[in-house]
C-alpha positions in Angstrom: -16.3 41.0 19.4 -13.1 38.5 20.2 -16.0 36.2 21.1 -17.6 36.4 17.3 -14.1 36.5 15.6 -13.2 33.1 18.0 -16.7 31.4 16.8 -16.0 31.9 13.1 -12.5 30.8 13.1 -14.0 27.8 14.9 -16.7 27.6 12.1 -14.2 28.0 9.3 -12.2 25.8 10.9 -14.5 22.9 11.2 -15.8 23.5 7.5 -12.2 22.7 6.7 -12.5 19.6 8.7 -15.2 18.3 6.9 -14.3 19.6 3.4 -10.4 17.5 4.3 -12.6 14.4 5.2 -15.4 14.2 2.1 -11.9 14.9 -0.5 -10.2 12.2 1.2 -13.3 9.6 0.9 -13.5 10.5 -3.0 -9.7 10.2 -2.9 -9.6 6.9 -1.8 -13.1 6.0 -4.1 -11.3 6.8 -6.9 -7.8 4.9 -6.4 -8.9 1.8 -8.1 -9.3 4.2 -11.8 -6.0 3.6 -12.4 -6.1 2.4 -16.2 -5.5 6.1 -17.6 -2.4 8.5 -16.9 -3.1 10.6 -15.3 -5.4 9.3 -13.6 -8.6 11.0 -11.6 -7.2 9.9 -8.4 -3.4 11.9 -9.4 -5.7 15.2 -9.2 -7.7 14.5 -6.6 -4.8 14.1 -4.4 -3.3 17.8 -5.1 -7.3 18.8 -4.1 -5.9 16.5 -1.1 -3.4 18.7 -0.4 -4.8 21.8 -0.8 -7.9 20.6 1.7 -4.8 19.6 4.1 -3.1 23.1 3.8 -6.6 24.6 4.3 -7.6 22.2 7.5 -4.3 23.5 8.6 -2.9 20.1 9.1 0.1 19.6 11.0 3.8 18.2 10.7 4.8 16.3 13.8 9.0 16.7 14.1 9.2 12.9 14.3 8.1 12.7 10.9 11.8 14.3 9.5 13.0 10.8 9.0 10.3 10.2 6.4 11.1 13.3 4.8 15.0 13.5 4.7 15.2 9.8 3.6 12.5 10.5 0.6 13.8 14.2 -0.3 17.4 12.3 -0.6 15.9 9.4 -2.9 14.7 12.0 -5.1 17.7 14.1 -4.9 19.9 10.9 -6.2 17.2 10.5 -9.1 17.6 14.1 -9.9 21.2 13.6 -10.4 21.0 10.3 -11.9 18.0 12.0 -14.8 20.2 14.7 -15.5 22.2 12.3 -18.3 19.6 11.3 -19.9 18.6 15.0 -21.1 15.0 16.4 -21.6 13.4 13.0 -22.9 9.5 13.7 -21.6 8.9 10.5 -20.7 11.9 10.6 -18.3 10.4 13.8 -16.6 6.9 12.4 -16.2 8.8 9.3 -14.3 10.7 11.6 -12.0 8.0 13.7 -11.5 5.6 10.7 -10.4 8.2 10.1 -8.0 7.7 13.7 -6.3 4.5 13.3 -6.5 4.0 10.2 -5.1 7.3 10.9 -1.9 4.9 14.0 -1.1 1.3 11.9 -0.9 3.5 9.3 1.4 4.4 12.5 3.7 1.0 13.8 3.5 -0.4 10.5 4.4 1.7 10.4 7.4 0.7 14.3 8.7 -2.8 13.3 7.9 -2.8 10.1 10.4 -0.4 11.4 12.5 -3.0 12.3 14.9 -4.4 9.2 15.3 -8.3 10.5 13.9 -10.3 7.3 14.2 -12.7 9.4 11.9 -10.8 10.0 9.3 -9.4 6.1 9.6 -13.0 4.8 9.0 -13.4 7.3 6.0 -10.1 6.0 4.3 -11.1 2.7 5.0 -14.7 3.0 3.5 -13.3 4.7 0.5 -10.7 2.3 -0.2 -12.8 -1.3 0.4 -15.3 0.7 -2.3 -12.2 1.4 -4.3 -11.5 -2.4 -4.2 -15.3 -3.7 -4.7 -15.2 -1.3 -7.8 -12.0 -2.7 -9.4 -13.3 -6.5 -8.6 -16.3 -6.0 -10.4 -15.1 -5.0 -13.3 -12.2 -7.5 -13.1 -15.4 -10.3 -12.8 -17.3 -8.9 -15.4 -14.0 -9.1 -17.9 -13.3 -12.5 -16.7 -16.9 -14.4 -17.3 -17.4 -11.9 -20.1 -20.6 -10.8 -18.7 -20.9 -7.9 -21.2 -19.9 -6.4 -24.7 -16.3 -5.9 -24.7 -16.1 -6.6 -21.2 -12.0 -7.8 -22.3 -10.9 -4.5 -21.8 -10.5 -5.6 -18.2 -7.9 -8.3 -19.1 -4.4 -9.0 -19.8 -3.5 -12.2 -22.1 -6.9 -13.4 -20.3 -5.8 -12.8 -16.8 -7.7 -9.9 -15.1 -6.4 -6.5 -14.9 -10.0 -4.6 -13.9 -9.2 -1.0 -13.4 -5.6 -0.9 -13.7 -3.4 -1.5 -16.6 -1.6 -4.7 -15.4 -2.8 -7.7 -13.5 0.3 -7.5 -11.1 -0.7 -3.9 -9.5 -4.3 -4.8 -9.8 -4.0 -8.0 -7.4 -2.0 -6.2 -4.4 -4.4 -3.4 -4.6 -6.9 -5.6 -2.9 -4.5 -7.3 -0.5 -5.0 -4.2 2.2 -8.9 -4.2 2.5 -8.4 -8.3 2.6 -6.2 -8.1 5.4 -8.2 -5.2 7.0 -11.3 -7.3 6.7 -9.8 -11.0 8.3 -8.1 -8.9 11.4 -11.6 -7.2 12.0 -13.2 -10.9 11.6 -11.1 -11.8 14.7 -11.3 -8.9 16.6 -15.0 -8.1 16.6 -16.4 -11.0 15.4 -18.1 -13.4 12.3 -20.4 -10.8 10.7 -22.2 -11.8 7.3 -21.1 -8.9 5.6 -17.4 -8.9 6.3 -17.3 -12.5 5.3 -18.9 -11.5 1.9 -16.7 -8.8 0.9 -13.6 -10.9 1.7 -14.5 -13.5 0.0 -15.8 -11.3 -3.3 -12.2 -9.5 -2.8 -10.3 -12.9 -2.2 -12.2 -14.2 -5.5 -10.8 -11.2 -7.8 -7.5 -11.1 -6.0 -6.8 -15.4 -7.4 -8.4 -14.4 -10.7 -5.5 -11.7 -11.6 -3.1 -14.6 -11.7 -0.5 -13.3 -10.4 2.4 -14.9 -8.0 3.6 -12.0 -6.8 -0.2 -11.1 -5.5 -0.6 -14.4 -3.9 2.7 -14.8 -2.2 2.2 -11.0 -0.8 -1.5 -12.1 0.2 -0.1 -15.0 2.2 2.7 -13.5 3.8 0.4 -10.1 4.4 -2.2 -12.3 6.3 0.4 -14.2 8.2 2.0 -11.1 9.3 -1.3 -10.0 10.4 -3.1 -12.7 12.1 -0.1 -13.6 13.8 0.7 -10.1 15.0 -2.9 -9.3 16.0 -2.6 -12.6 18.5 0.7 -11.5 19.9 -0.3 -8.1 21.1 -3.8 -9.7 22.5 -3.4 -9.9 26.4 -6.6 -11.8 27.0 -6.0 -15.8 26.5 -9.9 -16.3 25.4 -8.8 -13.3 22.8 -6.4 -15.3 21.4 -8.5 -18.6 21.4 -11.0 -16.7 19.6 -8.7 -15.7 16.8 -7.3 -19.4 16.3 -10.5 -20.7 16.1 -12.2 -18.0 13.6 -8.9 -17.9 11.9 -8.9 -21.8 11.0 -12.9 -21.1 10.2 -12.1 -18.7 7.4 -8.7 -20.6 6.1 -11.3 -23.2 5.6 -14.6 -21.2 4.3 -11.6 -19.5 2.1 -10.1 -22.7 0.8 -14.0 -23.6 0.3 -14.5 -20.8 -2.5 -11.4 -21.5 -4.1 -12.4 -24.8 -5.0 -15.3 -23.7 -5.9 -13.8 -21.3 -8.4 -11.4 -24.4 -9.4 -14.3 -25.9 -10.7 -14.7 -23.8 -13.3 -12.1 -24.5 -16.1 -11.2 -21.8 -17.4 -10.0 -20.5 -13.6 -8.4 -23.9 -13.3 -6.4 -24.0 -16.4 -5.0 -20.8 -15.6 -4.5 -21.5 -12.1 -2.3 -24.7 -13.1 -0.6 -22.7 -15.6 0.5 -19.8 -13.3 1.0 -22.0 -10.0 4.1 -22.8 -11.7 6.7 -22.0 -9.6 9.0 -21.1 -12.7 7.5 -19.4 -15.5 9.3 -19.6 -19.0 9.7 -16.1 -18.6 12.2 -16.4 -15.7 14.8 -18.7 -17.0 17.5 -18.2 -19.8 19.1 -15.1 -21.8 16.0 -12.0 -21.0 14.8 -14.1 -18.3 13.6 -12.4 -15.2 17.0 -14.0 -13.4 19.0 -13.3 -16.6 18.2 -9.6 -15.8 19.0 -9.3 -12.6 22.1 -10.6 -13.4 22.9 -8.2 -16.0 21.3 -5.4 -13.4 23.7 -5.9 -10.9 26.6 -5.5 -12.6 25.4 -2.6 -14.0 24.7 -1.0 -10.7 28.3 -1.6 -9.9 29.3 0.1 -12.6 26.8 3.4 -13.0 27.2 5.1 -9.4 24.8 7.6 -11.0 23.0 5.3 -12.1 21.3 5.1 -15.5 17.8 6.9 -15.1 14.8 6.1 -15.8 13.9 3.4 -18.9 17.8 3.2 -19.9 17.9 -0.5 -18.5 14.9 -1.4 -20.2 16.4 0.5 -23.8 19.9 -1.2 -22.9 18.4 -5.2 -22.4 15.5 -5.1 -23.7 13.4 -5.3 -20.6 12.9 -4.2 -16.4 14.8 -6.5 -14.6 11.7 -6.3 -12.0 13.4 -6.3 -8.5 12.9 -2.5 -7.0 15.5 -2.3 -4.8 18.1 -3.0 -8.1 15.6 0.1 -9.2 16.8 1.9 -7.2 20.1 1.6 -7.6 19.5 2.0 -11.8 17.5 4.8 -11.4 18.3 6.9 -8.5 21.6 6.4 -8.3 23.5 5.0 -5.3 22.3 7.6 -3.1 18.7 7.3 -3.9 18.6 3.5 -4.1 20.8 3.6 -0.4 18.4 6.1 0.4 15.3 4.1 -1.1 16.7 0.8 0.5 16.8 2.5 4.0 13.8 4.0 3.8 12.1 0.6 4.1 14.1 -1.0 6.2 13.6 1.9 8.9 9.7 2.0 8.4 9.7 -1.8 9.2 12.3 -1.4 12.4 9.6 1.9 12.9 6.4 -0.7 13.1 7.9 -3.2 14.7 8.1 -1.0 17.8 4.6 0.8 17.8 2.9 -1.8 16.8 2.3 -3.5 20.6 1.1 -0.3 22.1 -2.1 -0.4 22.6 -4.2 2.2 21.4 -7.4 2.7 19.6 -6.2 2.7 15.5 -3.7 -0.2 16.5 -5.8 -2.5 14.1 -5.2 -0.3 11.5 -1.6 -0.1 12.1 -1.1 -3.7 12.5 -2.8 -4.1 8.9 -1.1 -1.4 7.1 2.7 -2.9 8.1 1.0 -6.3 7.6 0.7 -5.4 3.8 4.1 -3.3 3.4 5.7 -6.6 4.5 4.3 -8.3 2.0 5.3 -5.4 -0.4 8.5 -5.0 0.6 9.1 -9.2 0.0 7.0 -8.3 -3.3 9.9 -5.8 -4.5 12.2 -8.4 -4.8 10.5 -9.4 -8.2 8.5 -6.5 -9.3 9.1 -2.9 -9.3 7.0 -1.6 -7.1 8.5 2.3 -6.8 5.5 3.4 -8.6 2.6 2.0 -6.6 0.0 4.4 -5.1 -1.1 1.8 -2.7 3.0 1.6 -1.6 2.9 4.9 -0.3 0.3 5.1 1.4 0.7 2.0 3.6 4.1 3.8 4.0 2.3 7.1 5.2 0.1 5.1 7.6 2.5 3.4 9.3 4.8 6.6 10.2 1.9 8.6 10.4 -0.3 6.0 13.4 3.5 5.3 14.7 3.5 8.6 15.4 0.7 9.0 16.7 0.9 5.7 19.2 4.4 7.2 20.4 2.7 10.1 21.4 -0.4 8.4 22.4 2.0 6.6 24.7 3.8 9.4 26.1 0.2 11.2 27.3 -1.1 8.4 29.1 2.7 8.7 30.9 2.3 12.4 31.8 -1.6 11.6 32.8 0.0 8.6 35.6 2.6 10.6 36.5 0.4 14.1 37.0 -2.3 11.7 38.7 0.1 10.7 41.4 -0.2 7.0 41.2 3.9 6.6 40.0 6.4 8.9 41.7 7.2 11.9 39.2 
C-alpha cells in the first residue's frame, strides 16, 4: 500500500515536472508579444508560478539577499506612491513592479538547481521569442506587407514591442548566448545564421543604447568565457573564431549599409549627440533637474510626477529610483545591482556544467546595468530575469562547489 501511495506521489510529481517545463517554454515563446498591456506573457507567468508552487519548487536560504533587497525597493515605492493618491495609472506602475521583483525571485528558485533541462528549454523559448520579434521587425522595415508600419517607430523598428529601445536589448541575450556557444562547441551553420538574422534586427532598431549594450555584453562575454578556459588550445580557439565572426559580422553590416535607407539612418543615429540630448528638456538638462530633485524629495515623487513636473523621464534608472521609490528603494534598487554583479563575479569561474549560461546572463546585465545610465530600464522583463539567472545558477554553482568538496573529502583523497 505505502509502495502504491510512493509511486503516485512520484507520478504526480513528475507530471508537475513536465507541466513546470512546457509553461515555462510558452513563457519564454511569448516574451517578445510585448506591444499590448498586459501582455500574454504577464499571465502566463502567474500560470508560471502556479506550475512552480505545484512542482513544489524550492527556496534555497542564500536566495534572502535577493528577496530582502527587492521586498525593501518596493517597500520605499509604497511609501513614496502613497502621495500621489489613488491615480490608476500610478497603481498599475507599482504593481508591475511587484510583479516583476516576484518573476526575478521565481527566476532565481527555478535555476537555482542548476536543471540543464530546464536551461535548454528557456533557451529555446527565448531565441524563438527573439526570431519572432526580428521578423516582424524585418517585415516593418522593407515593408514587405500591408501595413507592415505597425512594427516601427519614426521609421526605426520597434517589432513586437512598443519602443525601439526595449525591442533592441531584447535580442542582446540570445546574441550573446549564441557567439559564447560558437566558441565553445564550435562554427555550426545554424548558429552562425540565427546570429547574424538577430545581429541584423538588433542594428535596424537604431538605437545607441542597444548597440553600446551589445558591445560591451559581447566583450564581457568573450572575454570572460577565455579567462575561465584552462586549456591554452581552448583559448586559441576562441581568439581565432572570435576574430572570424567580428569579421563575417562586420561583413553583413556592410552589406546592410548598402542599402540606403539602413545607411541614412545609421549615419543619422551614429551620432554620438542627438538633438535630443543637449539644451533646456534635453536628456542632460533632465538629469540635471532630476538630481536636484532627488535631493530634495527623500520620499521621492512617485511614479510619472517627474515626467508631469518637466515635461519628460529624465531616462537614467538609478535617478529612477531615487524619484520613484524613494531613498530607500532607489538605495535599495542601487544595491541590488551592485551586489548581483559582486555575486557573479565570484561564481562565475567555477566550473560547472550551466557555467555558459551564467557567464552569458551577467554578460548581458552588465551591459544593462551600463544601459541604466540613459534609459529606464526598471520595467524590463528581460532585466529581471538575467537578474534571476544569475542568483539563481550562482546558487546553484556555490552549492555545486561545496558537493564536489564533501565528495573529496568523504573519498579520502584530502584529509577531512
Amino acid at each position: 500500500m505505502a509502495s502504491a501511495v510512493a509511486q503516485k506521489t512520484g507520478q504526480n510529481s513528475a507530471l508537475a515536472q513536465r507541466l513546470l517545463n512546457l509553461v515555462l517554454f510558452i513563457t519564454a515563446l511569448t516574451s517578445s508579444i510585448a506591444f499590448i498591456e498586459p501582455s500574454p506573457h504577464d499571465g502566463l507567468m502567474i500560470v508560471l508560478l502556479v506550475a512552480c508552487v505545484a512542482a513544489r519548487t524550492s527556496f534555497d536560504r542564500k536566495l534572502f539577499p535577493l528577496l530582502l533587497l527587492i521586498a525593501v525597493w518596493l517597500i520605499g515605492g509604497f511609501f513614496s506612491l502613497v502621495q500621489v493618491g489613488d491615480n490608476t495609472k500610478d497603481i498599475q506602475y507599482a504593481g508591475t513592479s511587484v510583479y516583476l521583483g516576484i518573476a526575478a525571485i521565481m527566476f532565481a528558485c527555478l535555476f537555482s538547481d542548476g536543471n540543464m533541462q530546464r536551461l535548454s528549454i528557456l533557451r529555446r523559448g527565448y531565441i524563438f521569442a527573439a526570431l519572432i520579434a526580428t521578423a516582424a521587425g524585418y517585415i516593418g522595415f522593407f515593408h514587405l506587407m500591408p501595413h507592415s508600419d505597425i512594427f516601427l517607430d519614426n521609421d526605426r523598428v520597434s517589432a513586437t514591442f512598443k519602443d525601439p529601445n526595449v525591442y533592441g536589448p531584447f535580442l542582446v541575450f540570445p546574441i550573446v548566448w549564441l557567439m559564447i556557444r560558437i566558441l565553445t562547441r564550435g562554427v555550426w551553420p545554424v548558429d552562425v545564421a540565427l546570429l547574424m538574422v538577430l545581429m541584423g534586427g538588433l542594428l535596424l532598431s537604431f538605437s545607441r543604447g542597444a548597440w553600446a549594450h551589445l558591445a560591451i555584453s559581447a566583450t564581457v562575454g568573450v572575454l570572460t568565457v577565455f579567462l575561465v578556459t584552462p586549456d591554452p588550445r581552448m583559448r586559441t580557439r576562441i581568439v581565432v573564431i572570435g576574430l572570424l565572426t567580428t569579421l563575417f559580422a562586420a561583413l553583413v553590416i556592410g552589406a546592410l549599409l548598402s542599402i540606403g535607407s539602413v545607411h541614412d539612418m545609421l549615419v543619422e543615429r551614429a551620432k554620438a549627440i542627438q538633438p535630443y540630448d543637449v539644451g533646456p528638456g534635453g536628456r542632460f538638462w533632465l538629469q540635471e533637474q532630476a538630481l536636484g530633485t532627488i535631493l530634495q524629495n527623500p520620499n521621492g515623487l512617485g511614479p510619472f510626477e517627474f515626467d508631469r513636473i518637466f515635461g519628460l523621464q529624465q531616462h537614467n534608472v538609478y535617478m529612477q529610483g531615487f524619484l520613484v521609490y524613494g531613498w530607500l528603494g532607489g538605495a535599495a534598487y542601487l544595491t541590488l545591482v551592485v551586489v548581483t554583479l559582486m555575486l557573479g563575479l565570484i561564481t562565475m569561474p567555477i566550473a560547472a556544467p550551466w557555467q555558459y549560461y551564467l557567464i552569458s546572463a551577467y554578460a548581458v546585465f552588465v551591459g544593462e546595468a551600463s544601459e541604466g545610465m540613459i534609459v529606464d530600464t526598471d520595467h524590463w522583463r528581460h532585466f529581471f530575469l538575467m537578474l534571476g539567472l544569475i542568483w539563481g545558477l550562482s546558487m546553484a554553482s556555490i552549492n555545486h562547489r561545496r558537493r564536489l568538496s564533501w565528495e573529496i573529502e568523504e573519498s579520502g583523497l584530502v584529509p577531512a
